[in-house]
DOROLO-170671 format. One record per residue: x, y negated, z of N, C-alpha, C, O, CB in turn. Coordinates in steps of 0.02 Angstrom, whole numbers, plus 50000, padded with zeros to 5 digits. Glycine has a CB too. Example, Ala and Ser with C-alpha at 12.3 -4.5 7.8 and 13.67 -1.06 7.14 Angstrom:
<nodes>
506605028450390506155022550390506605016550390507125016650423505655022450452506425011250354506845005350357506454999850394506704994350402507045003050286
</nodes>
This chain:
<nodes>
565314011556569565204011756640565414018556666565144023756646564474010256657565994018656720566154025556741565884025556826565844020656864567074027256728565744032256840565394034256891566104034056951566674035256931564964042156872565974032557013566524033057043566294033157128565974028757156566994026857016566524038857157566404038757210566514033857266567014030257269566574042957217566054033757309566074026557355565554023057392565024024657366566244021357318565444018257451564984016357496564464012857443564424006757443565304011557557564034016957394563544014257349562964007457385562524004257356563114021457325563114007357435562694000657446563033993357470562753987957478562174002357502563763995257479564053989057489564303986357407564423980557389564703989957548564333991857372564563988357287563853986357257563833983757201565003995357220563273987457294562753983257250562723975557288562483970357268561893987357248563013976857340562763970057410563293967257369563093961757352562883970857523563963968457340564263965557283564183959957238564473954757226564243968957252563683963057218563363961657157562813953457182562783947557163562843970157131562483957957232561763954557255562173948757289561943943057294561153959757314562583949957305562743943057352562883936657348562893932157390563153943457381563053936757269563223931657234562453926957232562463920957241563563934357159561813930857219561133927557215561263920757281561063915157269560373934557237561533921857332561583920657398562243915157408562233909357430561653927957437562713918457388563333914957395563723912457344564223909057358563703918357426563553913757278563923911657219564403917157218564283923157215564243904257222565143913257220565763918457210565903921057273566063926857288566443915257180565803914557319565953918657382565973925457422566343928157464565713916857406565303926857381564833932757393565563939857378565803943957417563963932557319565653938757327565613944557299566633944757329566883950257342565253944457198567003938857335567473938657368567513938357434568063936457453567713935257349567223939157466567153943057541567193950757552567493954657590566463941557570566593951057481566803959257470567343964357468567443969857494566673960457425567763958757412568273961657403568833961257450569263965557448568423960257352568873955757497569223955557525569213960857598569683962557634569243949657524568493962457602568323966357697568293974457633568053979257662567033962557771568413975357591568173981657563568973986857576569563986357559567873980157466568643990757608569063998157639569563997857570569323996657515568454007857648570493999457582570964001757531570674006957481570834006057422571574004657565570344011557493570214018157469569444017957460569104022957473570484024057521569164011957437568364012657409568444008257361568344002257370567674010757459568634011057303568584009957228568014007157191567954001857160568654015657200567584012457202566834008757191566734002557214566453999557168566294012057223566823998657266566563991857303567123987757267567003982357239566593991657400567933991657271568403984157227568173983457170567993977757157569253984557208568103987857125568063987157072567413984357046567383982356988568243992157051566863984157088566143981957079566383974457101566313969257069565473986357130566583975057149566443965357179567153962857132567203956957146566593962757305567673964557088567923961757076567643959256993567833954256962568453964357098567223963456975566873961756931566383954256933566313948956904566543967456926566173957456979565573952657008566033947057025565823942056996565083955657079566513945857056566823938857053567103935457009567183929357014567183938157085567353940056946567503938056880566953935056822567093932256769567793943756855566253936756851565573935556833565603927956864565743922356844564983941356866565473929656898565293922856968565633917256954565403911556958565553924357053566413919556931566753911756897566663910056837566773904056828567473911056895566463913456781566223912656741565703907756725565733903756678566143916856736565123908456778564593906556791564743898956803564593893956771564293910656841565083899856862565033892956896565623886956858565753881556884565233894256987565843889056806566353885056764565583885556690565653881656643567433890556746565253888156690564673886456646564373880456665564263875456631564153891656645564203882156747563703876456780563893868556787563563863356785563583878556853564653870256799564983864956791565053859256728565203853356729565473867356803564913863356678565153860656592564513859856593564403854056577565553865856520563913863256606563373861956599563053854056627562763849956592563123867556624563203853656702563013848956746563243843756708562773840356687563253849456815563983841156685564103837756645564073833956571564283828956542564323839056656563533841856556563203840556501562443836656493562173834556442563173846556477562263836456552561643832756566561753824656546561383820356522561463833756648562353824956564562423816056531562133815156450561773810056452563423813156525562123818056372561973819656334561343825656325561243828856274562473819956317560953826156392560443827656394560373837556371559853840856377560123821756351560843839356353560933845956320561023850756414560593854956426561833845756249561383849856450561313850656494560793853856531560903858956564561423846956502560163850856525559493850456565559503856556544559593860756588558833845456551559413859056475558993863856463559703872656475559513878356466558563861556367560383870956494560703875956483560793877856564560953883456585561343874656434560663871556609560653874456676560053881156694560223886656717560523867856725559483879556682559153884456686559153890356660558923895356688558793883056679559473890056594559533895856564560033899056599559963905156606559633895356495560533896556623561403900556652561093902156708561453905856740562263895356668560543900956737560443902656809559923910756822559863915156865560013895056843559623908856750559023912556729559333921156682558963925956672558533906056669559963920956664560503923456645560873928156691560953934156682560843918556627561143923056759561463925256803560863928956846561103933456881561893919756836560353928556851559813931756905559923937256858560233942256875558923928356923559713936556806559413945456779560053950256783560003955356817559083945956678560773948556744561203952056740561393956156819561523962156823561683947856708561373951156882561653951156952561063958756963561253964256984561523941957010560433957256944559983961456955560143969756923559893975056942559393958056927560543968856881560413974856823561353977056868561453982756888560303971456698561763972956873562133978256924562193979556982562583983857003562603978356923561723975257026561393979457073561203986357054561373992057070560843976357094560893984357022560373993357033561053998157001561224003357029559313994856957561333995856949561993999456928562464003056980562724008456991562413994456895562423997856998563293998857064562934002557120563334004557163563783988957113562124004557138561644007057151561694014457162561594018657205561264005257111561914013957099561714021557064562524026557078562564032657073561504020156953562994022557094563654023557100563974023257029564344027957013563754030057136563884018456989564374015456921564474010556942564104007156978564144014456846565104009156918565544001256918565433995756851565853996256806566474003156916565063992256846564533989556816565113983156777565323978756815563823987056877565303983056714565733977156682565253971556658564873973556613566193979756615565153964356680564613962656626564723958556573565163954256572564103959856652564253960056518564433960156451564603950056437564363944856459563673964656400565183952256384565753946256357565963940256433565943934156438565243940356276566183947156493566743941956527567323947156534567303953156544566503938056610567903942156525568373941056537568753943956606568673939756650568313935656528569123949356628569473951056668570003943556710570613944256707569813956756627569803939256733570023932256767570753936256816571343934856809569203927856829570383942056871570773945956941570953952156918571243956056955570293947157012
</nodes>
């Protein structure tokens, strides 16, 4: 995690927004976020690389409910996505650009 100067409360609203909007959240961000605030691209682009992650889980998941395995992985991916979203909030908070752990660079 590197420290990087920048509007420290729009790269946690980043983060947090996804609780709210899914991917949307965090691609609004990136899209209204100032050329020259590093901190906010690089936080919400995280956070949207998270966010698809997620919602291609929920998806395989939802479909997994047919074989009943499902039931029990929706809650967990949701229960997953709250805590991590939480922990780079306060990260991207603090002014670090927060990667979260085993995803994939998608953007």
């Amino acid at each position: 995690m590197e420290t990087v100067a920048g509007d420290t409360t729009l790269a946690a609203l980043s983060h947090a927004s996804a609780l709210v909007a899914s991917f949307l959240g965090p691609l609004l961000f990136l899209i209204l976020a100032d050329d020259d605030d590093e901190l906010v691209k690089q936080n919400a682009k995280n956070s949207l690389n998270f966010q698809l992650i997620v919602f291609i889980a929920m998806v395989v998941s939802a479909l997994l409910t047919v074989v009943l395995v499902g039931f029990l992985l929706l809650p967990l991916i949701r229960l997953i996505d709250l805590v991590l979203v939480l922990i780079a909030t306060l990260k991207a908070n603090d002014g670090q650009v927060y990667s979260y752990p085993y995803t994939p660079d998608l953007l």
